[in-house]
C-alpha positions as CSV (number, residue, x, y, z in Angstrom):
1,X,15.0,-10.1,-7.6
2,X,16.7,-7.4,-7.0
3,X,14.8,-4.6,-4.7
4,X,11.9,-6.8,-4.0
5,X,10.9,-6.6,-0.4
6,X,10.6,-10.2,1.0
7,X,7.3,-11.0,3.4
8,X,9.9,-11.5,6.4
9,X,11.7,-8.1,5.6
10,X,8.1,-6.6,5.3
11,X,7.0,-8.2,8.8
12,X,10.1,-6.5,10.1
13,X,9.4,-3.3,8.4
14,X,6.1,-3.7,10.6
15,X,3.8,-4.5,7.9
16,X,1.1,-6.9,8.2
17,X,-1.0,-7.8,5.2
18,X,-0.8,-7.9,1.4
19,X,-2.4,-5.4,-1.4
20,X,-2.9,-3.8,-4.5
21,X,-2.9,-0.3,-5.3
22,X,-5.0,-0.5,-8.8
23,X,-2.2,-2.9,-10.3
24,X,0.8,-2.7,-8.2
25,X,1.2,-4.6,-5.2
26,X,2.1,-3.4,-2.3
27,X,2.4,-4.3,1.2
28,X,0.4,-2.9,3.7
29,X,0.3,-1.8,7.8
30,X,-2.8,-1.5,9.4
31,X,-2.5,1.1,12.7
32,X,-4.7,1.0,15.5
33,X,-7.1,4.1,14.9
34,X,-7.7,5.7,11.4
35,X,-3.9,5.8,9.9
36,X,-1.9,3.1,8.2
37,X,1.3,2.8,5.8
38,X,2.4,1.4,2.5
39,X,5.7,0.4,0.2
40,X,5.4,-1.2,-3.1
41,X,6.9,-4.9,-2.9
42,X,9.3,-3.9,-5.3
43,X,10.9,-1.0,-4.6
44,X,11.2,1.0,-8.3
45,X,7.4,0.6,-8.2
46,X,7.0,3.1,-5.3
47,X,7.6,5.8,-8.1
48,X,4.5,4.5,-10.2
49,X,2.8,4.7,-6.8
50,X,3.6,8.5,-6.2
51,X,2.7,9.4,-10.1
52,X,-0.7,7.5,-10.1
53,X,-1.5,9.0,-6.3
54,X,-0.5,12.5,-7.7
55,X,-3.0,12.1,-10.5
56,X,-5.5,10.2,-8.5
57,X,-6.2,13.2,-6.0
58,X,-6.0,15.5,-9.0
59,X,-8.5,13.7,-10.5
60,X,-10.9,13.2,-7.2
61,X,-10.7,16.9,-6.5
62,X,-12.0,17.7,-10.4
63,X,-14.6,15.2,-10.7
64,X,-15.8,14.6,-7.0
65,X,-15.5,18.1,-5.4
66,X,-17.6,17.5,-2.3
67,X,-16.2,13.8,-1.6
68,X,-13.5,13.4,0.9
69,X,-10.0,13.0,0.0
70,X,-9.3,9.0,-0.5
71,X,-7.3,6.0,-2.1
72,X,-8.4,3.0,-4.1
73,X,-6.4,0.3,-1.8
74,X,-7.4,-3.4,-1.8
75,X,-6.2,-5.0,1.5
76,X,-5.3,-9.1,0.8
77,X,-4.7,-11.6,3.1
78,X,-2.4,-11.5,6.7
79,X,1.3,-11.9,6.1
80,X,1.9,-15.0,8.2
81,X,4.8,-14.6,10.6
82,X,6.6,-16.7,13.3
83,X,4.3,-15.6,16.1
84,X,1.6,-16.9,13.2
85,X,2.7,-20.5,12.8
């Protein structure tokens, strides 16, 4: 398919698990400490990803003033590798 990202290009890209952001899966890099990374697994879907995080913090800051800043990720399984198998 055309801009899909394939688990071994993701692996390369340095990610290392599956996920969903609400309904849109992404794939997902877990850093040592408190930060990690995202892409959508196919790449037009990135877009939906920076409209629905746009209106996610919008709506986080109006209905939960005193919470911290956050995002509703769901981390799936390990992307198996070489090093894996």
């Amino acid at each position: 398919m055309f801009g899909y990202i394939t688990e071994k290009r993701a692996v390369t890209y340095g990610m290392t698990h599956h996920g969903l952001y609400y309904w849109i899966p992404i794939w997902i890099s877990q850093h040592s400490g408190s930060g990690f990374s995202c892409c959508a697994k196919w790449i037009p879907l990135d877009y939906m990803i920076s409209m629905i995080s746009s209106a996610e913090m919008f709506l986080r800051a109006y209905l939960f003033p005193d919470n911290e800043p956050c995002f509703q990720f769901k981390i799936g399984k390990r992307i198996k590798n070489e090093k894996d198998m």
